[in-house]
N, C-alpha and C positions, 0 to 999 in steps of 0.2 A: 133670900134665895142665892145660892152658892152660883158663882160663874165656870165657866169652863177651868180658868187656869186654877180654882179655887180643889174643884172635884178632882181635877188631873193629880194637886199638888197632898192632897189629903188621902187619892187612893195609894199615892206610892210612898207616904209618912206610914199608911194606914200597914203599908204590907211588909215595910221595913224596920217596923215600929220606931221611926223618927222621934225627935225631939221639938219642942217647936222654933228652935232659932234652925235648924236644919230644913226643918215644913216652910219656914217664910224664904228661905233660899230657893228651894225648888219652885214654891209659886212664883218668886220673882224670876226666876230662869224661865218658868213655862211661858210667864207674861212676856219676856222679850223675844222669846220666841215667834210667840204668837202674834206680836205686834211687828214683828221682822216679816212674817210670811203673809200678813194682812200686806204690807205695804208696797210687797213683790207682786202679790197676784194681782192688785190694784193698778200699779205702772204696767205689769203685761197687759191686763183685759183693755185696759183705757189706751195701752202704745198698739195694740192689734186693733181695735176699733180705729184708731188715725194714720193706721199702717206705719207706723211707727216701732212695734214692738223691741226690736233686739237693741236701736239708737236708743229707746229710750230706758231700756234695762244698765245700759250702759252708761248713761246719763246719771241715773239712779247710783249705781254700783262706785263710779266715779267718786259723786258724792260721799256716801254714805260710810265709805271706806278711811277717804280722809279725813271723815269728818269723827272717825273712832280718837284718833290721837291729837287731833288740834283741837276740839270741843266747837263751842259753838252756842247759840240761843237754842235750849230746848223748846215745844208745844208744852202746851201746859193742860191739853188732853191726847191721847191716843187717837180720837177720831180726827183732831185737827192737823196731829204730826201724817194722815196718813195721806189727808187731802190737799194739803200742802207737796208734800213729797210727790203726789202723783202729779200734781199740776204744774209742778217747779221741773220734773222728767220730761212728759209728754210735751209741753211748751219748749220747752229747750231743745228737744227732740225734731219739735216741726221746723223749728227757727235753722236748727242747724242743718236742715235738708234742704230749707229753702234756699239760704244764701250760697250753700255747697252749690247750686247749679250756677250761679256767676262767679265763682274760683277758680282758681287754678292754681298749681301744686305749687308755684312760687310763690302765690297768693296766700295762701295757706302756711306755709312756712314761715311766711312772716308775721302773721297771726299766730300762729303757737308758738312762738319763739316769744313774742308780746306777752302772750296769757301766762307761760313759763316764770317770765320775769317777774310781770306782777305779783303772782302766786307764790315765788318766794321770799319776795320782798315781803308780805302781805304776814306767810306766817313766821318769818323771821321777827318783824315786829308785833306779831300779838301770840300767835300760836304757844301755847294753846290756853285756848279762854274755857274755865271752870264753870260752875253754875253754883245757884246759891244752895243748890240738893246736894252735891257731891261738890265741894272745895277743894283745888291743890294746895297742900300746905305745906309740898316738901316740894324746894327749890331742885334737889335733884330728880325728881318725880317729873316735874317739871320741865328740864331739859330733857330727859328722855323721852317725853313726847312730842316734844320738840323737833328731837334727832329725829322721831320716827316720821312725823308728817313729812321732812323732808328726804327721806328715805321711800318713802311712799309717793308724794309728787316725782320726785327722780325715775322711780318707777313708770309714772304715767307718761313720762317724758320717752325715756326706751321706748314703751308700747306703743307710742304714738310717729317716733320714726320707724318701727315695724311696720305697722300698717302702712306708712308713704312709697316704702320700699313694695311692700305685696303691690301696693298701687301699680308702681313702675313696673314690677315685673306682668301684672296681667293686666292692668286698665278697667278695673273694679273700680268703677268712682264709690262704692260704698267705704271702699276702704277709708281715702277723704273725708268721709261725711264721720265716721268713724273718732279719727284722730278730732275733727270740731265736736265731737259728742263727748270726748274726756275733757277739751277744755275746756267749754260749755259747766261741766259737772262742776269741776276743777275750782271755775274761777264764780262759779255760786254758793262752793262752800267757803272759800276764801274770802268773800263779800260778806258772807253769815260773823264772821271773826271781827268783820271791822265796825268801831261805832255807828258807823249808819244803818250799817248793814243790821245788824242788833235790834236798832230801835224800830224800823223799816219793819224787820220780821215778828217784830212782838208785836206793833201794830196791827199785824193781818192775823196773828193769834186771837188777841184778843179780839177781833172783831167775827172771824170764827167762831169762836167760844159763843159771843154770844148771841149769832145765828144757831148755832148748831145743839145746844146746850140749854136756851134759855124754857123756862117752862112758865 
């Protein structure tokens, strides 16, 4: 029995009269699609149930972001990457609201300036880690995902003195909570790159798998 992204990807072969190395692009495009938006609606409905939603989208979006050009341990199913992702948001999410109420902005500042450092230290020395599915084999391939991760952190670093600043100007402590919700993300995809980290996340894969999977 054909699945969703199988019929999606066969009616528009079907209407375009594709090829089939063209049909298994489009399925695989419809798949990460669809596994992108499973993964979204999952951190919204689970961050709105712990009143968490927008910290934990951000949490999520943080990650997932940097996590395009520095790599990283993939799941090794769909359901696992999605149960993971949403517990690794929503968790991070609660944590970084909780602590956010004994902070304060110099508080803070010194924590993201911490998580900063490490975070480039971090993918300075691994970023970016390949999979045994997709291999980098080209050294300059290589550095330019490199360049971009930290192109991409440096990004999160701006946004996160914007939001200090919005703080200052109106006394929004979500802003706060905000800027520990990037780091938060930040420095759990950065943890995914390093050996522990690695071995740490394949361990709860596989134990996933086979909860979730076993018949």
């Amino acid at each position: 029995m054909m699945n969703i992204q199988d019929q999606l990807a066969k009616k528009i072969s079907d209407e375009l009269n594709l090829e089939e190395e063209q049909y298994e692009i489009i399925r695989y495009g419809a798949f990460v699609i669809m596994q992108i938006s499973l993964c979204i609606i999952a951190v919204a409905v689970f961050g709105l149930l712990f009143g968490v939603m927008l910290q934990a989208l951000i949490v999520s979006f943080s990650t997932s972001i940097l996590r395009q050009y520095s790599g990283g341990t993939h799941a090794s199913r769909p359901g696992s990457c999605a149960v993971i992702g949403t517990v690794v948001s929503v968790g991070l999410a609660l944590f970084m609201k909780y602590i956010g109420n004994f902070m304060n902005v110099n508080t803070i500042l010194i924590v993201d300036g911490i998580s900063f450092l490490i975070a480039f230290y971090i993918i300075n020395k691994y970023a970016p880690v390949d999979s045994k599915a997709k291999p980098i084999k080209s050294e300059a391939k290589r550095k330019k995902m490199r360049k971009r991760s930290f192109i991409i952190a440096a990004t999160y670093l701006i946004l996160s003195i914007v939001f200090l600043l919005s703080y200052q100007f109106t006394n929004n402590v979500d802003f706060y909570i905000f800027v520990l919700d990037i780091s938060g993300g930040m420095l759990f995809q950065v943890f995914s790159l390093t050996i522990i980290g690695r071995s740490v996340l394949a361990k709860i894969d596989q134990g996933l798998t086979r909860v979730m999977y076993r018949r």
